[in-house]
C-alpha positions as CSV (number, residue, x, y, z in Angstrom):
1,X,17.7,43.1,-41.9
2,X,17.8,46.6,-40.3
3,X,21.2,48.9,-41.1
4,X,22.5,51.2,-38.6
5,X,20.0,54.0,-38.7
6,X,16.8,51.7,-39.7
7,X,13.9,51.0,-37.8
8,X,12.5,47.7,-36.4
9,X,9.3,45.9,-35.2
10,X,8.6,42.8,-33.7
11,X,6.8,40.3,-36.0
12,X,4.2,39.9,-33.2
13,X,3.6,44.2,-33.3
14,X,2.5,43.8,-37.0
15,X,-0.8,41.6,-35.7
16,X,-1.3,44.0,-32.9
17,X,-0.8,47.6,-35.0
18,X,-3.6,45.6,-37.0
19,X,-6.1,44.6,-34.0
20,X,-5.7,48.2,-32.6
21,X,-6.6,49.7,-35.6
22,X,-9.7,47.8,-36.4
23,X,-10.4,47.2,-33.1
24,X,-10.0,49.8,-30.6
25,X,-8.7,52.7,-32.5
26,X,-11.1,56.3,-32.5
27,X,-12.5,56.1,-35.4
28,X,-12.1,52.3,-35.8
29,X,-10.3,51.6,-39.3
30,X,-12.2,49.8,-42.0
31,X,-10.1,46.2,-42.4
32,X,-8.8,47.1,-45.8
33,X,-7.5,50.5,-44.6
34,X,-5.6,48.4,-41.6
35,X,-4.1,46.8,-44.4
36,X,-2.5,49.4,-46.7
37,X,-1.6,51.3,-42.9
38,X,0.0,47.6,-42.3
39,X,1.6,47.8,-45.6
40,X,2.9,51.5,-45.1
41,X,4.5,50.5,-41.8
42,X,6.5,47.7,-43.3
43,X,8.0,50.5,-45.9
44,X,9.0,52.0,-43.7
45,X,10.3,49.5,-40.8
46,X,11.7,45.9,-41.0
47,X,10.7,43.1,-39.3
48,X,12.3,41.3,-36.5
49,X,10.9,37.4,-37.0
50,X,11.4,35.5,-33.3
51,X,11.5,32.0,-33.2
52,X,10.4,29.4,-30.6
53,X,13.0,30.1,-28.4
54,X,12.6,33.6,-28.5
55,X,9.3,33.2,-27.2
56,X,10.6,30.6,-24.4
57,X,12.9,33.6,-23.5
58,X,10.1,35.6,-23.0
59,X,7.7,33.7,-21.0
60,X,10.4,32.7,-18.6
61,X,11.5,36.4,-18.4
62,X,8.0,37.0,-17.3
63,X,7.9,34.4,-14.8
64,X,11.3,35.4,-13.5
65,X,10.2,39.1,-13.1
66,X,6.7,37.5,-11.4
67,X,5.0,39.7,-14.2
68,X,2.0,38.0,-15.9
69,X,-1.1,38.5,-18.8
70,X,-0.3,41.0,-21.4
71,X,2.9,42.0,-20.4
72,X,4.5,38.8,-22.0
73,X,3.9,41.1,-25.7
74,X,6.1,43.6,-24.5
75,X,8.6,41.0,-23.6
76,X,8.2,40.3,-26.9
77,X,9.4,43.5,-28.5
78,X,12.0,43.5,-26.1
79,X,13.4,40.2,-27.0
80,X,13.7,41.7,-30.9
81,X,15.2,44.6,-29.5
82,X,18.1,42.9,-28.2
83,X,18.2,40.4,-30.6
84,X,18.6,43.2,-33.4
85,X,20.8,44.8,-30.7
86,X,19.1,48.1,-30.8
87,X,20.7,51.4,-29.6
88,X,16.5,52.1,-28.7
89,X,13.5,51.1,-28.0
90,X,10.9,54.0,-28.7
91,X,7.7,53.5,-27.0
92,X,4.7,55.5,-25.9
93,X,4.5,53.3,-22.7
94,X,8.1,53.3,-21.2
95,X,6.8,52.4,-17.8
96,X,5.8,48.6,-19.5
97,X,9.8,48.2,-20.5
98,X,11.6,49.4,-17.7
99,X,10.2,47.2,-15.2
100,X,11.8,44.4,-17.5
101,X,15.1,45.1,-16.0
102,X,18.8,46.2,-16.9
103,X,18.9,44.5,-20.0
104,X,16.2,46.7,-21.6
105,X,16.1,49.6,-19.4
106,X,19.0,51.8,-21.3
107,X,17.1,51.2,-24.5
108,X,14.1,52.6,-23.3
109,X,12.7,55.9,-24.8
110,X,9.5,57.7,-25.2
111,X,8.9,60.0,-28.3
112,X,9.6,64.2,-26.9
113,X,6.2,65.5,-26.6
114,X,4.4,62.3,-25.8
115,X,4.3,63.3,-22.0
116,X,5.6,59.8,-21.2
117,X,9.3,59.9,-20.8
């Protein structure tokens, strides 16, 4: 698993960095191109696997906070987070993981420069 200055991502984040990048991305990345930028991102981070009850925790986080849809995927990453017991979260949407409460909200950093912190 990750050392102390290693880099993490949630198993579900690999699907989605894949889905944005063939999907909604500008230009929209050819599927074998998604796979060597898949590839290139796992060299360089390691994966956080969540189990069932990982996921439990994160629906019912949801439903605790009254939050709903799409949101639940950034419960997600937040769940590896503290699983892995981060010392950060880096995001380009801060806003999404701060609303999940105390827990997560120390973690919680946006890149300098990416007008979002």
């Amino acid at each position: 698993m990750a050392g102390p200055d290693r880099g993490c991502l949630c198993t579900h984040t690999i699907a989605e960095y894949y889905a944005v990048l063939t999907g909604k991305s500008v230009p929209r990345i050819a599927p074998p191109q998604a796979v060597n930028a898949v590839a290139n991102l796992l060299g360089c981070l390691d994966a956080v696997p969540l189990c069932c009850e990982d996921y439990r925790r994160a629906i019912r986080w949801m439903a605790d906070l009254g939050l709903q849809g799409g949101s639940v995927y950034d419960a997600l990453i937040a769940c590896a987070a503290l699983k892995m017991e981060a010392d950060a979260l880096l995001t380009l949407n801060p806003r999404h993981f701060v609303r999940l409460g105390e827990s997560i909200r120390p973690l919680v950093y946006a890149p300098a420069g990416s007008g979002n912190s």
